[in-house]
N, C-alpha and C positions, 0 to 999 in steps of 0.2 A: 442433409446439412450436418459437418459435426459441431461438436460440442464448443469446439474454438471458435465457428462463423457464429451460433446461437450467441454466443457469450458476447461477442465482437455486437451484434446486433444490439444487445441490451444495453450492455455498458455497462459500470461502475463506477461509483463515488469514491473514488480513494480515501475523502476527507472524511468521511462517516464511516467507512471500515478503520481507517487509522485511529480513529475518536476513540475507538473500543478498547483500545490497545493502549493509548499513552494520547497525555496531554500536553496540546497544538495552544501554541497562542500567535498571534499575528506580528508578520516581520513584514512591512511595506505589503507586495504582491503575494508574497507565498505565507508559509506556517512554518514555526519550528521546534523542536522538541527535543526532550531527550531521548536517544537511537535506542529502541527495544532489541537492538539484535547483538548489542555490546555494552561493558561497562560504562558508561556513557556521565561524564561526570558536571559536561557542558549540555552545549545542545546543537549539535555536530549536524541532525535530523533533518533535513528541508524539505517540504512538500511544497508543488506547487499545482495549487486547484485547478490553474486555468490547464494549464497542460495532463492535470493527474498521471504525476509522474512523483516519486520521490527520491532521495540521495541522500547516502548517508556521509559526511565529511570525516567521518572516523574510523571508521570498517572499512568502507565504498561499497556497501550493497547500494543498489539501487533499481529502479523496475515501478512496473506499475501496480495495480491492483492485485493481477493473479500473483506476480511476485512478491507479494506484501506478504500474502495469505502462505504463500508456499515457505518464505521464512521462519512466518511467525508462528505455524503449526507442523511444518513440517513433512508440509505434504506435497506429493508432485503435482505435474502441471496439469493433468486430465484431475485429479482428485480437487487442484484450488480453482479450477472454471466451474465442475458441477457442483460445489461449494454457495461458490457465485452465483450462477445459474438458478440456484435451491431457493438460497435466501433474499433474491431480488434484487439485491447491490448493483 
């Protein structure tokens, strides 16, 4: 099994790896914030739990968990699953 199907098995909490990083307040159904991956002056940010999916209205990054992880640190896609993977997310 690689690393993708392990990771796909466990899953991740977008909203608790997001937490880590910048702060979420609640808009109706989703979250939203200011975008950690640009100068971000509103809050362009959206997450949405139920889908754990995020978008950003100002950049356009968007993706999910390992994409979060892979922006925000910088690291590719086998390095933000065993990331994931590691830390239980």
């Amino acid at each position: 099994m690689s690393a993708e199907e392990t990771y796909s098995r466990t899953g991740a909490d977008l909203v608790s790896i997001a937490s880590k990083y910048i702060l979420l307040v609640e808009s109706r159904r989703n979250l939203k914030g200011r975008c950690p991956f640009h100068a971000d002056q509103g809050t362009s940010f959206m997450l949405s739990p139920e889908k754990n999916i995020f978008k950003c209205f100002g950049c356009g990054k968007d993706g999910g968990p390992i994409e979060f992880i892979m922006y925000m640190e910088g690291k590719s896609r086998e390095e933000a699953i065993a990331q994931l993977i590691g830390s239980g997310n």
